[in-house]
N, CA, C and O atoms as a GROMACS GRO file, in nm:
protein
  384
    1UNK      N    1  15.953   9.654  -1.460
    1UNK     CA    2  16.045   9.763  -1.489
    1UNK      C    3  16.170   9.749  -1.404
    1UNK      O    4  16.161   9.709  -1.288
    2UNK      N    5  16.300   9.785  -1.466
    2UNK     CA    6  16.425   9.802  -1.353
    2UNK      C    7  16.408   9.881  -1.222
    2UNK      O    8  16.322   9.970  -1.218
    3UNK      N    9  16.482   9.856  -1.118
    3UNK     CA   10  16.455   9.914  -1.030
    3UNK      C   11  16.621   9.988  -1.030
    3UNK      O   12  16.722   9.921  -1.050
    4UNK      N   13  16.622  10.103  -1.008
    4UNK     CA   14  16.692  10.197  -0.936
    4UNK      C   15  16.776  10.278  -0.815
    4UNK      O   16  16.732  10.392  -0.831
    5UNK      N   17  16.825  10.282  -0.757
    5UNK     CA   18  16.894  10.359  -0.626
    5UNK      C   19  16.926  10.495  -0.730
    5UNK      O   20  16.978  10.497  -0.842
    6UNK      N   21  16.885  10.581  -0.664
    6UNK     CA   22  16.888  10.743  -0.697
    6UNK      C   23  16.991  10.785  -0.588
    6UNK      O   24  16.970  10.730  -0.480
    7UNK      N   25  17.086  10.862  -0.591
    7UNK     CA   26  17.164  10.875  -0.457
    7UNK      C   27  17.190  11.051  -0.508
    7UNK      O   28  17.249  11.081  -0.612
    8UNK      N   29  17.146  11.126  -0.436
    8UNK     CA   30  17.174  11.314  -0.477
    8UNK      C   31  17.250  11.350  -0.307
    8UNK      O   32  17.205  11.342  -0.193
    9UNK      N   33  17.379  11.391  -0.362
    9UNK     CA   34  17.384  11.517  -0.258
    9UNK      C   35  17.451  11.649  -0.276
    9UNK      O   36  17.529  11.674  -0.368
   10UNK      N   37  17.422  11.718  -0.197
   10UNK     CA   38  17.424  11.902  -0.213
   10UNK      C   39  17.496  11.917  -0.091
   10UNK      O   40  17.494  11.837   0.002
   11UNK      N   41  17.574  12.052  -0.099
   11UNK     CA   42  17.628  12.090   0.031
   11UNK      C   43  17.564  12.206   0.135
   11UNK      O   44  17.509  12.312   0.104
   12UNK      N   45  17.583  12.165   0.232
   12UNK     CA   46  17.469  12.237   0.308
   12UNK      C   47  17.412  12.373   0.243
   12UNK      O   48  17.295  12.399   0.215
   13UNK      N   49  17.556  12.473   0.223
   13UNK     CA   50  17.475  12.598   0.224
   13UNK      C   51  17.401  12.606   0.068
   13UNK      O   52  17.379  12.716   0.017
   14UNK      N   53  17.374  12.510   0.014
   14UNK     CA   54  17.300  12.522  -0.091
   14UNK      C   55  17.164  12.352  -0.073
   14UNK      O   56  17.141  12.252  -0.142
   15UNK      N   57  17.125  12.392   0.024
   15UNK     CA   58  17.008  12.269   0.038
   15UNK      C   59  16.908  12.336  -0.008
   15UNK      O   60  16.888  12.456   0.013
   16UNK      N   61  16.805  12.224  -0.108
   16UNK     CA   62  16.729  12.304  -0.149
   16UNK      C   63  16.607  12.340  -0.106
   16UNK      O   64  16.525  12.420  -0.151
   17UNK      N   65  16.611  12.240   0.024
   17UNK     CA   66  16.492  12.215   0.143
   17UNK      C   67  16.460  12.371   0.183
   17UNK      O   68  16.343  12.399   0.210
   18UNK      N   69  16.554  12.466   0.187
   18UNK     CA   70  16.515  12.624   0.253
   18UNK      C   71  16.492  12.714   0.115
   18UNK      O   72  16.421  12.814   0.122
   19UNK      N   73  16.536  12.686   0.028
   19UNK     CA   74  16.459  12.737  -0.072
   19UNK      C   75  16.299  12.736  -0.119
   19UNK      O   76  16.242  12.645  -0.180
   20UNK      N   77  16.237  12.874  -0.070
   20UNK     CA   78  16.102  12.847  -0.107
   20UNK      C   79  16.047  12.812  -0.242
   20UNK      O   80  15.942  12.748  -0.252
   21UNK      N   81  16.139  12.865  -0.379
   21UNK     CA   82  16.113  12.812  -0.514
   21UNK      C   83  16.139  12.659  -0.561
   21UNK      O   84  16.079  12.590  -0.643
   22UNK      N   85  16.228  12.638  -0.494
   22UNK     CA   86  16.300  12.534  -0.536
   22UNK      C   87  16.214  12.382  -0.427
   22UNK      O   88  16.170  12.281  -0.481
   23UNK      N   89  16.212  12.397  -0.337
   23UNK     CA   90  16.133  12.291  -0.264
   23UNK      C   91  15.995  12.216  -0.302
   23UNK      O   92  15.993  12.098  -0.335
   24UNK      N   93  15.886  12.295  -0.295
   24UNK     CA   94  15.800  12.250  -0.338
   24UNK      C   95  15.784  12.184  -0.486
   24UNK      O   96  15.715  12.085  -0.511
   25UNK      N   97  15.867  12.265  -0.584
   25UNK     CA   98  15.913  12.196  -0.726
   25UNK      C   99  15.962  12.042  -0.654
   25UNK      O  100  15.869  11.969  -0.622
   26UNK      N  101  16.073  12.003  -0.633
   26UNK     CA  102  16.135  11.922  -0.601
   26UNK      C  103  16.022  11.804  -0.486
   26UNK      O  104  16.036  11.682  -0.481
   27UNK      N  105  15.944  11.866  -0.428
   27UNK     CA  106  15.799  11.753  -0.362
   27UNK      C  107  15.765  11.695  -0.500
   27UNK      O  108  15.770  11.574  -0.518
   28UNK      N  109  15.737  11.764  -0.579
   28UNK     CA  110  15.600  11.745  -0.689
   28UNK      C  111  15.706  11.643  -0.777
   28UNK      O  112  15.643  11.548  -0.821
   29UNK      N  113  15.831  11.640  -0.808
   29UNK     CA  114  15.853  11.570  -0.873
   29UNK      C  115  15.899  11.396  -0.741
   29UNK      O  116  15.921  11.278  -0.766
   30UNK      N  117  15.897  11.438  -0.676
   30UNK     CA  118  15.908  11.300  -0.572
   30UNK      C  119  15.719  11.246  -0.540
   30UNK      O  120  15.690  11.169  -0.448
   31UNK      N  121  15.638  11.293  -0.612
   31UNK     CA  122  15.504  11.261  -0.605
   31UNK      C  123  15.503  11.138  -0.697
   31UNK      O  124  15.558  11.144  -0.807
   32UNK      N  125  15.435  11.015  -0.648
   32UNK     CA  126  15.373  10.941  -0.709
   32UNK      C  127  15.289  10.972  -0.836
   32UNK      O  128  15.308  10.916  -0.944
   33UNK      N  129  15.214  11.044  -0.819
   33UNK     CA  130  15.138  11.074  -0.935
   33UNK      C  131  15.211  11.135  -1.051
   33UNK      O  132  15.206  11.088  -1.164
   34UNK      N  133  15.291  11.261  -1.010
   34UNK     CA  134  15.393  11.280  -1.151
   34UNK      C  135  15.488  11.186  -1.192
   34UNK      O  136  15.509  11.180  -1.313
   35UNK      N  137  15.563  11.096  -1.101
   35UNK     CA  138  15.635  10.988  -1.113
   35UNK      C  139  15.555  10.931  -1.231
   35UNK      O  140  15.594  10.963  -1.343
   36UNK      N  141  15.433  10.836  -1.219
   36UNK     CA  142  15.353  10.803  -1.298
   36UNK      C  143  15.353  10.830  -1.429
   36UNK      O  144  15.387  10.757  -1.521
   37UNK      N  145  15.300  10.978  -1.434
   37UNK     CA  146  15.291  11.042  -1.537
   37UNK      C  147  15.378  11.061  -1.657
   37UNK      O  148  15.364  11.125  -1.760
   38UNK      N  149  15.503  10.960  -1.595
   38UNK     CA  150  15.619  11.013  -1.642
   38UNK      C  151  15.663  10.842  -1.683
   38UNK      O  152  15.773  10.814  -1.731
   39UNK      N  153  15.595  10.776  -1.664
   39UNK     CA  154  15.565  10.661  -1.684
   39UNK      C  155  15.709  10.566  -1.570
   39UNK      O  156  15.771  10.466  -1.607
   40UNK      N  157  15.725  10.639  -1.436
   40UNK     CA  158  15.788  10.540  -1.372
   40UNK      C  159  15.760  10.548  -1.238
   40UNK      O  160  15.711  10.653  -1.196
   41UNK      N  161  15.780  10.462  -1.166
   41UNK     CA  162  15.696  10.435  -0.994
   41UNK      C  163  15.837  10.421  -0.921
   41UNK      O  164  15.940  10.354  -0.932
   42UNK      N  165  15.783  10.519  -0.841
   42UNK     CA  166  15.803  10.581  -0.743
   42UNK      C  167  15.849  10.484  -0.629
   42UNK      O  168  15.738  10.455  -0.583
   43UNK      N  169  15.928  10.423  -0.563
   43UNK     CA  170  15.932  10.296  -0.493
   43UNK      C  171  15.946  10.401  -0.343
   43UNK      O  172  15.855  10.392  -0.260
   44UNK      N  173  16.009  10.453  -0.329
   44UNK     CA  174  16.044  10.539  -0.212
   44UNK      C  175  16.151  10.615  -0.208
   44UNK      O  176  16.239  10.606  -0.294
   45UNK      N  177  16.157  10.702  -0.105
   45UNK     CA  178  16.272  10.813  -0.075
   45UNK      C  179  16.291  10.827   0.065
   45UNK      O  180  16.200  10.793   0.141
   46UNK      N  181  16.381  10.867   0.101
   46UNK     CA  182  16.482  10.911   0.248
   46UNK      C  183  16.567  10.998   0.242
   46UNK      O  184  16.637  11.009   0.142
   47UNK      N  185  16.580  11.090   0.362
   47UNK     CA  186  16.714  11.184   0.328
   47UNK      C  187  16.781  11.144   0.467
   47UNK      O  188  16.702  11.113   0.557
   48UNK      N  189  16.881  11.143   0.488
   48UNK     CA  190  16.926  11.100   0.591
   48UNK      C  191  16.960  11.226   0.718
   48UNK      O  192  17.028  11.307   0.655
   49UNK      N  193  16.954  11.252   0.785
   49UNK     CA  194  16.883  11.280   0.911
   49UNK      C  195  17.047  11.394   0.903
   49UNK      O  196  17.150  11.342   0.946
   50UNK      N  197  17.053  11.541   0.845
   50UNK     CA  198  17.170  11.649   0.889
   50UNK      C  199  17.261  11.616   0.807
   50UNK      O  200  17.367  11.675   0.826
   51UNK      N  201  17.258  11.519   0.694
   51UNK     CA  202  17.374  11.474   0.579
   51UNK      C  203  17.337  11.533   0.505
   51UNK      O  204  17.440  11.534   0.438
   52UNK      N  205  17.253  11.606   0.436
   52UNK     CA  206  17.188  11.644   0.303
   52UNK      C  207  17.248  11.546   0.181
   52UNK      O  208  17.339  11.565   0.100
   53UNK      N  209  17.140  11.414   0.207
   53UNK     CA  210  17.172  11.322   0.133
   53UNK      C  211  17.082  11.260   0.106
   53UNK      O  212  17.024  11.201   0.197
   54UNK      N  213  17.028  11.244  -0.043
   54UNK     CA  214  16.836  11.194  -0.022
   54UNK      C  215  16.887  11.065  -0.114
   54UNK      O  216  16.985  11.052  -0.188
   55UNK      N  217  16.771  10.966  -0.074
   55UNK     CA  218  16.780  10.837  -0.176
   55UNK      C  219  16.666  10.824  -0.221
   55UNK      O  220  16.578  10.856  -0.141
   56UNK      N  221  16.627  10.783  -0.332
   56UNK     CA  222  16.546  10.759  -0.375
   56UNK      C  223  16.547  10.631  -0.497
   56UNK      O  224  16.621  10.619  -0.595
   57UNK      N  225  16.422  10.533  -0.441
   57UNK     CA  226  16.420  10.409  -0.513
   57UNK      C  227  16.299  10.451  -0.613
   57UNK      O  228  16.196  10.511  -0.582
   58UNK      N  229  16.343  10.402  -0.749
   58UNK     CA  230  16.238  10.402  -0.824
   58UNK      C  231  16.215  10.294  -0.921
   58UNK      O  232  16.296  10.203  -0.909
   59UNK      N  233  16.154  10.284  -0.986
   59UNK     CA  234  16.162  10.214  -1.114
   59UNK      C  235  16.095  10.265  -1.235
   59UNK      O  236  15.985  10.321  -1.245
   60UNK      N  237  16.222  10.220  -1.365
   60UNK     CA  238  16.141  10.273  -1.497
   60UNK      C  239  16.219  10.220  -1.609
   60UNK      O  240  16.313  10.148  -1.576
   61UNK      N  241  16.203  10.237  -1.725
   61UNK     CA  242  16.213  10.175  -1.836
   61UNK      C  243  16.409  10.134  -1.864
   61UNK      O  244  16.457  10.026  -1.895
   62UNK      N  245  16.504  10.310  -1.830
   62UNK     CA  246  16.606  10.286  -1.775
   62UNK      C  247  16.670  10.385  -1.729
   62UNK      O  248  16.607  10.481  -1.685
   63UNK      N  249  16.803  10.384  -1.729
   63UNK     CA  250  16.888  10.471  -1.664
   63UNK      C  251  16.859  10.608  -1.692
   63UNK      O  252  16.841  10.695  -1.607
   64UNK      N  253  16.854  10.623  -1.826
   64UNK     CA  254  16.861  10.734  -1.859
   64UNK      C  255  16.688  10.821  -1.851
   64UNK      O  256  16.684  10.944  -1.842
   65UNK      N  257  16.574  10.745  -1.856
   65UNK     CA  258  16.441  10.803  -1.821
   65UNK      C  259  16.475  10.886  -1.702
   65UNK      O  260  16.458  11.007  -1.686
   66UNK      N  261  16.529  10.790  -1.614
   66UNK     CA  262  16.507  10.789  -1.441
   66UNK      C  263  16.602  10.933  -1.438
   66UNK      O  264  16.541  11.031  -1.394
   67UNK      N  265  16.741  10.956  -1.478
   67UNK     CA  266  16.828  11.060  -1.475
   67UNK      C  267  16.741  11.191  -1.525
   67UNK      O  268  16.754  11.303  -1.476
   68UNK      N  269  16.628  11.147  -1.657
   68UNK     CA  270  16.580  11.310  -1.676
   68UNK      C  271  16.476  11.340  -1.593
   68UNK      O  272  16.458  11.458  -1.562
   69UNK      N  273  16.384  11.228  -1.538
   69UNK     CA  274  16.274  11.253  -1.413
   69UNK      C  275  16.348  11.323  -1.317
   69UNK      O  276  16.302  11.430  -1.276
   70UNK      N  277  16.468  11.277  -1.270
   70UNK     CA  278  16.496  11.352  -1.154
   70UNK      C  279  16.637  11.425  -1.187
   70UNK      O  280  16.722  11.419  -1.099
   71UNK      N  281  16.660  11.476  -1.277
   71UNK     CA  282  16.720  11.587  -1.302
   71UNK      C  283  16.744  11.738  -1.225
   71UNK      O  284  16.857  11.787  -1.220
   72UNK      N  285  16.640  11.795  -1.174
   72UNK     CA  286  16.644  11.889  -1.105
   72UNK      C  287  16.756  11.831  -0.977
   72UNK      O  288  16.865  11.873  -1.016
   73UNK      N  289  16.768  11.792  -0.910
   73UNK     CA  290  16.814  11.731  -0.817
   73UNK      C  291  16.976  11.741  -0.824
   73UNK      O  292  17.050  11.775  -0.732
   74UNK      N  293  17.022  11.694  -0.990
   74UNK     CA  294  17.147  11.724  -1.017
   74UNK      C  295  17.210  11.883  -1.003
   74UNK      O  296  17.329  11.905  -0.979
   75UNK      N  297  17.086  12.009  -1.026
   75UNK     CA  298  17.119  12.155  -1.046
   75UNK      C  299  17.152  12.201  -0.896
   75UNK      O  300  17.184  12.319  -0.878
   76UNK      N  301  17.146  12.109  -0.783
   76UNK     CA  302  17.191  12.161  -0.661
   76UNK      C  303  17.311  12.078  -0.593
   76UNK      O  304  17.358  12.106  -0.483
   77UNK      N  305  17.357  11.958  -0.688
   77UNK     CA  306  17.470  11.901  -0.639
   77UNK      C  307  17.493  11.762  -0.724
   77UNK      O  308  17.490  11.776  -0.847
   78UNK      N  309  17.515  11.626  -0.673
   78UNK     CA  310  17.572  11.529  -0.721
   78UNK      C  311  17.396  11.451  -0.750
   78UNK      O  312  17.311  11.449  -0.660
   79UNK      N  313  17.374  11.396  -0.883
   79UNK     CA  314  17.289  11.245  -0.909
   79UNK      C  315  17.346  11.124  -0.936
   79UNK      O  316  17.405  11.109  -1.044
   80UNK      N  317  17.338  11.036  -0.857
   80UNK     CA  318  17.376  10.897  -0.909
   80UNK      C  319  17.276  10.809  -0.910
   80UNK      O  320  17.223  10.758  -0.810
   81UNK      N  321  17.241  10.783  -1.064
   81UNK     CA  322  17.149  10.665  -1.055
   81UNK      C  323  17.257  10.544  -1.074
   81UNK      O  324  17.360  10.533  -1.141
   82UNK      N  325  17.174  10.449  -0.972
   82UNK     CA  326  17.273  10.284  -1.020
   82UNK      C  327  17.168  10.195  -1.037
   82UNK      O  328  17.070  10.199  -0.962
   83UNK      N  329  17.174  10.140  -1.099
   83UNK     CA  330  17.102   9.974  -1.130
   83UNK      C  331  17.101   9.873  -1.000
   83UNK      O  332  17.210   9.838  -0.954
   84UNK      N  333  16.990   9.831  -0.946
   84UNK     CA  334  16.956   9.785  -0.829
   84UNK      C  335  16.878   9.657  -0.875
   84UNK      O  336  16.850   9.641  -0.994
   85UNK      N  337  16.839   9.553  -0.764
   85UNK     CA  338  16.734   9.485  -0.735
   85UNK      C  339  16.707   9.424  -0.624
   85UNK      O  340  16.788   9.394  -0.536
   86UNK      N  341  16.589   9.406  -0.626
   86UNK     CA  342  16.569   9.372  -0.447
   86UNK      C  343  16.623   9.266  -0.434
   86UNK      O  344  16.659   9.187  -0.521
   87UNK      N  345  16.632   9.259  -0.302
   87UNK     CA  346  16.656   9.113  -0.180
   87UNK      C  347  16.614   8.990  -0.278
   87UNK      O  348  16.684   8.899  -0.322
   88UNK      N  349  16.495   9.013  -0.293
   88UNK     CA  350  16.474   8.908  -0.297
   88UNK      C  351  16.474   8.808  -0.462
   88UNK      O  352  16.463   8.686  -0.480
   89UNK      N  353  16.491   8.932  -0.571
   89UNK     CA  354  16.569   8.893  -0.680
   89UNK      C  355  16.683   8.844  -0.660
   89UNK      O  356  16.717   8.738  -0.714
   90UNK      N  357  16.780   8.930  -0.562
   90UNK     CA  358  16.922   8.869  -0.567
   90UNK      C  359  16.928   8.704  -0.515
   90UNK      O  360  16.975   8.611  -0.581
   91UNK      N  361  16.871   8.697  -0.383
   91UNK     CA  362  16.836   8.544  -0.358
   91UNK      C  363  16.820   8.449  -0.437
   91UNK      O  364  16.891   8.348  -0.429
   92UNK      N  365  16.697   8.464  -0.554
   92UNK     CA  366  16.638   8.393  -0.590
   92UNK      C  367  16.728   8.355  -0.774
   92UNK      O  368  16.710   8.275  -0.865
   93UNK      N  369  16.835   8.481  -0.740
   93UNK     CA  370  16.943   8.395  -0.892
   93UNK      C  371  17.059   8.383  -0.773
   93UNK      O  372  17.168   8.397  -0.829
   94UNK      N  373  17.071   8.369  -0.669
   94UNK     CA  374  17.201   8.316  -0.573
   94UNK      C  375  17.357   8.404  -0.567
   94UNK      O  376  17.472   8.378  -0.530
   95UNK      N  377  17.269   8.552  -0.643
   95UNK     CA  378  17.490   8.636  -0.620
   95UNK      C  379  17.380   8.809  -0.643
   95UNK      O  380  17.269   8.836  -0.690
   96UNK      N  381  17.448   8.856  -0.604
   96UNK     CA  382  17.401   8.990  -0.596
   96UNK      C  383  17.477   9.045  -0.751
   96UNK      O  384  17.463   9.162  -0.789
   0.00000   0.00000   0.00000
């Protein structure tokens, strides 16, 4: 499957981390298992440390799956999915 860079950010006074409705929604869809369910894997996530800026690697069929899986994400600020591949794809055709 393609792999992904997910890039969301929100401005502070609307993070959705202090929202009690809105948070735990937003775990469940960064879960492996609904990822799955949704027929795409979950590679990982990070938010960067007082930026309110989360990344998230995934993979799935394409752009546009990956944009409605993580959709919610867009209702509190910016989504950018981009088209990625690892290290070690890029190496192994010689240009990023």
């Amino acid at each position: 499957m393609p792999l992904f860079v997910v890039e969301h950010r929100h401005p502070a006074d609307r993070c959705p981390a202090g929202n009690p409705q809105m948070a735990p929604y937003l775990l469940k869809i960064l879960s492996n298992e609904n990822a799955k369910q949704a027929g795409l894997n979950l590679v990982g996530d990070a938010v960067a440390r007082g930026q309110h800026h989360l990344y998230v690697l995934i993979e799935g069929p394409d752009e546009g799956a990956v944009r409605q899986y993580l959709g919610a994400f867009g209702q509190a600020g910016s989504l950018d999915v981009i088209p990625a591949s690892s290290c070690e794809d890029v190496v192994a055709r010689g240009a990023c």
